[in-house]
C-alpha positions as CSV (number, residue, x, y, z in Angstrom):
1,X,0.0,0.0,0.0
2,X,1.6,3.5,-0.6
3,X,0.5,6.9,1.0
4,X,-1.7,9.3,0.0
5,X,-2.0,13.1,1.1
6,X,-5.7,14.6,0.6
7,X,-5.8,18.1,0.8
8,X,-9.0,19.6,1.6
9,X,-9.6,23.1,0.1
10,X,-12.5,25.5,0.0
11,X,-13.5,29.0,-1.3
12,X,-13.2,31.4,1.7
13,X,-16.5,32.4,0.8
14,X,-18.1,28.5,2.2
15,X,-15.2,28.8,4.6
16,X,-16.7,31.9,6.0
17,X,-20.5,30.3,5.7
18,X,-19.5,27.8,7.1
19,X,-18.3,29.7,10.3
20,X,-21.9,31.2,10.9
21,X,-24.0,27.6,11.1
22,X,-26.0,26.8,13.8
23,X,-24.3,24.1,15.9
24,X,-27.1,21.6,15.0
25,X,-25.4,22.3,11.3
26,X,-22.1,21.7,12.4
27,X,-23.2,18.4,14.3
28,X,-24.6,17.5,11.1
29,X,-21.4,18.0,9.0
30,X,-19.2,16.6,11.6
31,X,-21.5,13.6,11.5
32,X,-20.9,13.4,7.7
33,X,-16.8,13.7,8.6
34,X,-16.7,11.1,11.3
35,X,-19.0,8.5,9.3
36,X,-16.9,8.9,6.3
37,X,-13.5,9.0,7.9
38,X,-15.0,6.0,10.0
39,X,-15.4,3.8,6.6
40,X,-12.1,4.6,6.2
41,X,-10.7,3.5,9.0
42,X,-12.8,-0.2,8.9
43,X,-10.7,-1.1,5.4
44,X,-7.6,0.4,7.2
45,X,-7.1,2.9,4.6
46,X,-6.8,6.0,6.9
47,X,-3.6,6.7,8.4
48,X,-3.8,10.7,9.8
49,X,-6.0,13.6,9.5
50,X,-6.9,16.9,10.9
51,X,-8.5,20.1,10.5
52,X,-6.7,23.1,9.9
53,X,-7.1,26.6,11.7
54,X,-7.7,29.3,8.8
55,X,-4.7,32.1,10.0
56,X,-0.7,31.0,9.4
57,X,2.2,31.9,8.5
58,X,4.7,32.3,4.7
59,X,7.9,32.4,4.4
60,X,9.2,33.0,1.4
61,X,12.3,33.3,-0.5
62,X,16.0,33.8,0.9
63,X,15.0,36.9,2.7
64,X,12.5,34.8,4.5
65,X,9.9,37.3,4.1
66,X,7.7,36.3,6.5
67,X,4.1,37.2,5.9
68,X,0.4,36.4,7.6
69,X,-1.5,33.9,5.5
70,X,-1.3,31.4,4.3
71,X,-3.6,32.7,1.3
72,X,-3.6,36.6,1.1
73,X,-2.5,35.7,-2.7
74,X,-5.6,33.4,-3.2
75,X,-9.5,33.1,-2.6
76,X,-9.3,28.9,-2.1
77,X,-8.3,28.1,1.9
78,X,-6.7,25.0,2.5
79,X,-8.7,23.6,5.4
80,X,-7.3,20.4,6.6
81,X,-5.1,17.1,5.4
82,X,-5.8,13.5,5.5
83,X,-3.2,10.6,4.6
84,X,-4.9,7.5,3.6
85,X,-3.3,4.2,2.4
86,X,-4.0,3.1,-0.8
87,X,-2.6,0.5,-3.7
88,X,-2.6,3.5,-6.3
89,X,-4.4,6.7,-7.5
90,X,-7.0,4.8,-9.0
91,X,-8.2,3.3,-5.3
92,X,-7.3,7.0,-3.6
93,X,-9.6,8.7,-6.2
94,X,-12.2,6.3,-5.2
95,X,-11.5,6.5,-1.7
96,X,-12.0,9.9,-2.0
97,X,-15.1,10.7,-4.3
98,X,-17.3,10.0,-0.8
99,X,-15.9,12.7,1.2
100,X,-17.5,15.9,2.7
101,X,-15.6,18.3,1.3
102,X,-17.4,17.5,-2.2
103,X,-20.9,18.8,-0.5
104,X,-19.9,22.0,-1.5
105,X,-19.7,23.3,-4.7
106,X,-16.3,24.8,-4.5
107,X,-15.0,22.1,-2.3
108,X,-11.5,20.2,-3.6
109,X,-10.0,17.4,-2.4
110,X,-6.2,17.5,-3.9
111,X,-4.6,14.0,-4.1
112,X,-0.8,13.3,-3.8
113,X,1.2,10.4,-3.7
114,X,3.9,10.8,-0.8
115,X,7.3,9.9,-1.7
116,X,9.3,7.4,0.5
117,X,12.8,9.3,1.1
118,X,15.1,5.9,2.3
């Protein structure tokens, strides 16, 4: 099995709706998280995940600029990872297709193969 990074990204616009549900919404879409992730976890496919708070930090360059962010340059916010096991992109794509962050219209769920460094 090799492992696969899932990045979670949103519009800041749903990210901001999002902020303002009611908590009975919330419940609701953390119930959607946990049920999915849960399926995941049954076929031993899931290996780490967690949410993401929405404020960081750049550094960039050899000046090391260091900036707030992580997305003044961008309108998409990356709101949480995942690594999953899986025998190739094919099974991680279909691993994936189920997940919550596809509920919303602007949601993406980024899929990358994580090298082994030996």
């Amino acid at each position: 099995m090799k492992d696969f990074m899932l990045v979670f990204r949103n519009s800041l616009k749903n990210q901001e709706a999002f902020a303002t549900q009611s908590p009975e919404q919330m419940q609701a879409e953390m119930t959607l998280w946990q049920t999915w992730m849960g399926k995941l976890a049954e076929k031993n496919n899931l290996s780490d995940g967690q949410p993401l708070f929405q404020t960081g930090k750049v550094l960039r360059g050899s000046k090391k600029a260091l900036t707030d962010g992580p997305y003044i340059e961008g309108k998409d916010v990356i709101g949480g990872y995942m690594i999953i096991k899986a025998k190739d992109y094919a099974e991680a794509v279909e691993l994936s297709k189920d997940c919550p962050q596809l509920n919303s219209e602007d949601g993406t769920v980024e899929i990358r193969e994580i090298m082994k460094v030996e």
